[in-house]
C-alpha positions in Angstrom: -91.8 -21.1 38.9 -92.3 -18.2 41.6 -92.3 -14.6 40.3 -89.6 -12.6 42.2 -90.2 -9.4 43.8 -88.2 -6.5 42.7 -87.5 -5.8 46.4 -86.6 -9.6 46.4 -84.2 -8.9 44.3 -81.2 -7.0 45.5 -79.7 -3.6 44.5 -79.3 -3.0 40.8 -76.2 -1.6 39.4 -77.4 2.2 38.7 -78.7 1.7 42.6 -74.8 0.2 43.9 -73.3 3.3 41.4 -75.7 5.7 42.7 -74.3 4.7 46.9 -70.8 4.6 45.7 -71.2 7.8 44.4 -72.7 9.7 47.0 -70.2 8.1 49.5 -67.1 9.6 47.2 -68.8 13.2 47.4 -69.3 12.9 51.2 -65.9 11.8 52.0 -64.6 14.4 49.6 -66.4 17.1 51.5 -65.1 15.7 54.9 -61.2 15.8 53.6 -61.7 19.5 52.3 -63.1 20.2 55.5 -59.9 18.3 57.6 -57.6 19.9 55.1 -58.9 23.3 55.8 -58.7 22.9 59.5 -55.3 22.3 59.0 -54.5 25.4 56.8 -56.3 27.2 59.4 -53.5 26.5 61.9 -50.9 27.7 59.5 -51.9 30.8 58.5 -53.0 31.4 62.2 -49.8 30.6 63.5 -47.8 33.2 60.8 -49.9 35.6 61.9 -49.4 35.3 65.5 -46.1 35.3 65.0 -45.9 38.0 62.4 -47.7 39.9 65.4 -45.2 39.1 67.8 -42.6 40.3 65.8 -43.6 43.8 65.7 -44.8 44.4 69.2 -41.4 42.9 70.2 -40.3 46.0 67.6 -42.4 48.7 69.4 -41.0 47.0 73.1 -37.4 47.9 72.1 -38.2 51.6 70.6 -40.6 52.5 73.6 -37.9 51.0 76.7 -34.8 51.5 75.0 -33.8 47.8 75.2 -32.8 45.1 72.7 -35.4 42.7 72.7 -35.1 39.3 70.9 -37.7 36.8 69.4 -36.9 33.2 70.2 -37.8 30.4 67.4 -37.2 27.2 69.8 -37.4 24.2 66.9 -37.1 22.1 69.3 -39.9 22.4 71.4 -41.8 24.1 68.8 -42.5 27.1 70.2 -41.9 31.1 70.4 -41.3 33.8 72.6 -39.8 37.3 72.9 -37.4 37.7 75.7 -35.7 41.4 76.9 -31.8 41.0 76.6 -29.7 41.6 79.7 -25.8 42.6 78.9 -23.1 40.0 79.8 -21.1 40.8 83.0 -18.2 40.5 81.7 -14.4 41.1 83.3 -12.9 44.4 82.5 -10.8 45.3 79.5 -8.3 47.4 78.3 -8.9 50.1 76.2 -6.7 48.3 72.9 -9.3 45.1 73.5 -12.4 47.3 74.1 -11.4 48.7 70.4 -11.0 45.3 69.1 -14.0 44.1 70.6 -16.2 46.7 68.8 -14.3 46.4 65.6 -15.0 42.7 65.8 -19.0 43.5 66.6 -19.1 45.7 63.8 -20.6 44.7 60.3 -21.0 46.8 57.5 -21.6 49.8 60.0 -23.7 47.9 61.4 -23.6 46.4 65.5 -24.1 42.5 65.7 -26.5 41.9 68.4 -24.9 40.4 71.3 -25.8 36.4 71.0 -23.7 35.5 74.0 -26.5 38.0 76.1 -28.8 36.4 78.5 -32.7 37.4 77.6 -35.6 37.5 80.3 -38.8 36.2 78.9 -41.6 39.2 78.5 -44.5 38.5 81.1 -46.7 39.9 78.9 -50.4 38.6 78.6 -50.4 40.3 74.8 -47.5 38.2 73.8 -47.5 34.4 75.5 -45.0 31.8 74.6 -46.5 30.0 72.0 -46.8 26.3 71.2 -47.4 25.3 67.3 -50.9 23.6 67.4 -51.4 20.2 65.4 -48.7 19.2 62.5 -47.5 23.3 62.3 -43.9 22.9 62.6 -41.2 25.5 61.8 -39.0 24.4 58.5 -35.9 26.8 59.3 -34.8 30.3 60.3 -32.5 32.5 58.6 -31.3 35.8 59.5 -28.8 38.4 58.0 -26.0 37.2 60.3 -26.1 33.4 59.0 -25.4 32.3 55.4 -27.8 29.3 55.9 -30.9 28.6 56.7 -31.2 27.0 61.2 -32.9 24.0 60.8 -33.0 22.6 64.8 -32.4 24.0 67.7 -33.4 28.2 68.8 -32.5 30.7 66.8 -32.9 34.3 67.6 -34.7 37.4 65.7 -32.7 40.6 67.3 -34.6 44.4 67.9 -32.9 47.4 68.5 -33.6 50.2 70.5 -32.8 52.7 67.6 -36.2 51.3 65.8 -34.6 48.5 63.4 -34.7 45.3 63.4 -32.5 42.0 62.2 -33.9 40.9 58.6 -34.9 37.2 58.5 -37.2 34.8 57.3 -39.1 32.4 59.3 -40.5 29.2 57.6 -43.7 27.1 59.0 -44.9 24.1 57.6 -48.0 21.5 58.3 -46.6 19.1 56.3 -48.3 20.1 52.8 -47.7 23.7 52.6 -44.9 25.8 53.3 -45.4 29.7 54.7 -42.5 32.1 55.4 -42.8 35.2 57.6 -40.9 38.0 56.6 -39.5 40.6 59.2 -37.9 43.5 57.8 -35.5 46.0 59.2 -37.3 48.7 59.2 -40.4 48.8 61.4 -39.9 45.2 62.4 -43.0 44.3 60.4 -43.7 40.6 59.8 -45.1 40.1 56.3 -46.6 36.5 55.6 -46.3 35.0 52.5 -48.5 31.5 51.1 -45.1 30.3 49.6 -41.8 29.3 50.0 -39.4 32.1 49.7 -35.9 31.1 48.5 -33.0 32.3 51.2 -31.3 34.2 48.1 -34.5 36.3 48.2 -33.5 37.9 51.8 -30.3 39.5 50.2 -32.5 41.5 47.7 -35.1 42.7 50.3 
């Protein structure tokens, strides 16, 4: 009978474990890697738009004008637009009275939602598309009891150097972030987690 070469022979089974071994730490490394990319893009994007926030902020204090940051879910993008008045008919003085009672919250003016805005040609401050899977989750502001899920929804700056509370939330599919902007300053705070709506009424 003819001897048989160990190379004759095939793979032996500490050879096959050692390959399938080194193949599950190499794809391992590779999905770390793609995951990271991806988390990349999501804390990039709360940044930006953490950014955007406040220098929206500073263009209301410095030019006395309301100025409004646009969260467009359906296009998936964001902007800050500079709010022109309605023209609106004239009133009588009883329905000028009424119509600031009705704007009126807590001491507090509503912005006007029904204004038009004009988009900020600003190279600091571009509209914004959500790269790869980023996606926002919902928007909620002071004004609205629940969280906007579709649609735009609009983060308001004052001239008087405050700013609409809200919380933005961005998601890539496996994690959530929310973006904070608070009253004061108009600074965007980004947060690795999924804050609860309740928690804007005790910030």
């Amino acid at each position: 009978m003819p001897s048989m070469n160990r190379s004759d022979a095939g793979l032996t089974l500490v050879e096959i474990l050692t390959v399938l071994m080194l193949s599950a730490i190499v794809l391992s490394v590779v999905a770390v890697s793609a995951g990271g990319m991806i988390g990349a893009k999501l804390t990039k994007t709360a940044n930006k738009l953490a950014a955007m926030a406040r220098y929206a902020y500073d263009l209301s204090s410095l030019h006395g004008v309301m100025h409004r940051l646009v969260i467009d879910m359906e296009a998936n993008e964001f902007y800050v637009e500079e709010m022109e008045a309605p023209k609106e008919c004239s009133l009588s003085l009883d329905e000028e009275e009424e119509k600031e009672k009705e704007k009126k919250i807590g001491g507090k003016d509503q912005p006007e939602t029904d204004a038009t805005g004009k988009l900020v040609e600003d190279t600091r401050i571009r509209r914004e598309k959500l790269p790869g899977r980023v996606r926002f989750a919902g928007v909620l502001t002071k004004r609205n009891k629940n969280p906007v899920e579709a649609g735009k929804e609009s983060i308001h700056f004052f001239p008087d150097g405050t700013a609409e509370k809200a919380f933005v939330w961005l998601t890539d599919g496996d994690d959530v972030f929310t973006v904070e902007i608070t009253a004061l300053r108009g600074t965007g705070f980004v947060y690795k987690e999924e804050l609860d709506a309740k928690e804007l009424e005790k910030k």
